[in-house]
C-alpha positions as a printed Julia matrix, in Angstrom:
176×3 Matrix{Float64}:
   3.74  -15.69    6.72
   7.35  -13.87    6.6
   8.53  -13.24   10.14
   8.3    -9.6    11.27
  11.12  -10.33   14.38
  14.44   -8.97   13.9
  17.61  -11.47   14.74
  19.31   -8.95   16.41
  18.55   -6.66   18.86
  19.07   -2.99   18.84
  18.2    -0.16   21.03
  16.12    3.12   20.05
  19.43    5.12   19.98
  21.37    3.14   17.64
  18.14    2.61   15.64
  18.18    6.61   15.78
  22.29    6.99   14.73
  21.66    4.63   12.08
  18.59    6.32   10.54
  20.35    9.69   10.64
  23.32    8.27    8.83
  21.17    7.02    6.34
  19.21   10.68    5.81
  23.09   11.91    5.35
  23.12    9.66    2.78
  20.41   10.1     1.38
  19.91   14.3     1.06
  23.76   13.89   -0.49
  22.84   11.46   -3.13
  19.83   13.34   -3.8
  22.2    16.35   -5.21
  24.52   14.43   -6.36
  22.39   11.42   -8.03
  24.88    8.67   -7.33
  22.09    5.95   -6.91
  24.97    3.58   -6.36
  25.59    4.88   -2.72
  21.66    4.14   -1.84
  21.74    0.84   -3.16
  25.04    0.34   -1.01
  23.06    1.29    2.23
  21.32   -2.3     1.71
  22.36   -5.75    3.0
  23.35   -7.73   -0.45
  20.33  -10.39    0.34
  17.57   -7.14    0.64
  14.08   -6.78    0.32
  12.53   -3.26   -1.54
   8.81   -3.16   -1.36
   7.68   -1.15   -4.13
   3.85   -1.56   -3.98
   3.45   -0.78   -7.8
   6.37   -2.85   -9.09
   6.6    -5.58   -6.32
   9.46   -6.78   -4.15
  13.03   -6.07   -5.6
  15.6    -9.16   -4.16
  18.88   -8.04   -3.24
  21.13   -5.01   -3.59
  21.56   -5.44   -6.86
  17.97   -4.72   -7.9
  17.63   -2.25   -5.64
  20.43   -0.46   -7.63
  19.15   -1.22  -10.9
  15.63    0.28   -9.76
  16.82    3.71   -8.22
  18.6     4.1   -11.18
  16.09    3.43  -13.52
  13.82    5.33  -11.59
  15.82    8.44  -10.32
  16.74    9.37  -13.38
  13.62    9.4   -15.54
  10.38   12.13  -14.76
   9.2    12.01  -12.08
  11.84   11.03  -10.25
  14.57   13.01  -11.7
  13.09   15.99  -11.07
  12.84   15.75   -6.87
  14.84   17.46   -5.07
  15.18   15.77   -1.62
  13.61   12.83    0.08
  13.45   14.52    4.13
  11.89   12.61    6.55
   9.3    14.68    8.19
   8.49   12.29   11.58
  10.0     9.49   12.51
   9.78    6.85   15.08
  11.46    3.41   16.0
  10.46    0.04   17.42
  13.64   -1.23   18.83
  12.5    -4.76   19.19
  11.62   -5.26   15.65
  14.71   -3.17   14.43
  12.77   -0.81   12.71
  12.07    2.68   11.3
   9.2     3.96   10.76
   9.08    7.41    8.31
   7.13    9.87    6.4
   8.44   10.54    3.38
   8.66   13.7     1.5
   9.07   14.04   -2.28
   9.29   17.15   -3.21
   9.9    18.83   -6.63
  12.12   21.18   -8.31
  10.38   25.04   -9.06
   8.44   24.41  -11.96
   8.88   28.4   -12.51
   6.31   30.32  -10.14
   8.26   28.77   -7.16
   5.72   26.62   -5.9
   6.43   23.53   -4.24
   4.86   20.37   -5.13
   5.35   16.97   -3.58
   3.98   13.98   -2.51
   4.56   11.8     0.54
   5.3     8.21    1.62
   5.73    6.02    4.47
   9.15    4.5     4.72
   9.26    1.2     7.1
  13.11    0.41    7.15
  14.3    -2.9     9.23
  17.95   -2.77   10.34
  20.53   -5.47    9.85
  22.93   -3.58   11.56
  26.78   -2.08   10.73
  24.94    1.01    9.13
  22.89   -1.89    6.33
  19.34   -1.99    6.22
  17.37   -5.48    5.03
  14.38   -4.03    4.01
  12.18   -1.12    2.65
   9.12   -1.12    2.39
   7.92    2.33    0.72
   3.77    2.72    1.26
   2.03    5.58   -1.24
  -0.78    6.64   -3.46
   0.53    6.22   -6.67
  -2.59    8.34   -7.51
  -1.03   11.51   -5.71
   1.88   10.8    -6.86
   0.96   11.0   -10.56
  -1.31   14.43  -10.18
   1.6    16.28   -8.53
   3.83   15.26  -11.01
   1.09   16.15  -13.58
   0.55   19.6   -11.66
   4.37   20.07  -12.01
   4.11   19.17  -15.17
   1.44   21.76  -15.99
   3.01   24.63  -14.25
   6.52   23.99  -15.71
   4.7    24.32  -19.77
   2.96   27.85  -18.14
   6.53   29.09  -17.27
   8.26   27.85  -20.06
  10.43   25.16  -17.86
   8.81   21.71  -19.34
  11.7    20.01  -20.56
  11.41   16.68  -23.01
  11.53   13.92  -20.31
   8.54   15.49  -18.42
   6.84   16.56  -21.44
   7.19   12.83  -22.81
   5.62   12.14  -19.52
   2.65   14.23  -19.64
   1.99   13.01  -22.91
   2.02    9.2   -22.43
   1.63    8.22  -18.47
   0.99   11.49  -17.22
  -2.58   11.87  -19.81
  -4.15    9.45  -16.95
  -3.81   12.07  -14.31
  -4.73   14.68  -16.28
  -7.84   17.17  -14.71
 -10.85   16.34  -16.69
 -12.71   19.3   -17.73
């Protein structure tokens, strides 16, 4: 069994600073999709825990993921990742999150989204060592689905998520 105990210690505040930094980050790479600057908030020796594609090893992967993934439906097409609540265990080092994932206006300026919970350890210098990102890749799919289906009502389905709809969105589609 992996060890769940931090090396180093850190208190709630600088488990706080850091986490902040890291939202920074992470609303301005949201508009301005360089991936590379998340992958770069990781330790080079990382873990990602991406419950539907496994654990990623390293910075490296990470970056190769959120690229891959950020930049195809759905993931291209959400517009933020805000923490809604947060907490942190200092003696473990971590950060414990919810997630959200919303969309861009499919036309009728509703807001879809999804959530997660985000368990980030620290490593410390503003790096984190792990991520561990905890969903329902079921709600995940229908709300990009329901995007999906809105967008094609108001005219704003573009090719990527229409290619989606077609292939790995027909799974999530509403059965009549």
């Amino acid at each position: 069994m992996e060890s769940t105990e931090n090396q180093q210690t850190f208190t709630a505040a600088e488990l706080d600073e850091a986490f902040a930094r890291f939202q920074r980050t992470v609303a301005e790479v949201a508009e301005t999709g360089d991936w590379d600057r998340y992958a770069d908030l990781f330790t080079v020796d990382a873990d990602f825990v991406e419950h539907a594609l496994g654990t990623l090893k390293g910075r490296e992967e990470i970056r190769a993921w959120a690229w891959k993934t950020m930049t195809a439906f759905p993931g291209s097409h959400m517009t933020g990742f805000p923490s809604l609540w947060h907490v942190v265990d200092a003696p473990s080092g971590r950060v414990i999150c919810e997630v959200d994932n919303p969309m861009r206006d499919p036309g009728d300026g509703s807001v879809i989204t999804a959530t997660n919970i985000t368990i980030l350890t620290y490593a410390g210098d503003g790096l984190w060592s792990r991520e561990e990102d905890v969903y329902n890749p079921l709600e995940f799919g229908r709300a990009a689905m329901r995007w999906c289906e809105k967008a094609r009502e108001h005219g704003r389905l573009d090719e990527a998520a229409a290619a989606w709809m077609e292939t790995t969105g027909a799974m999530f589609a509403r059965r009549r």
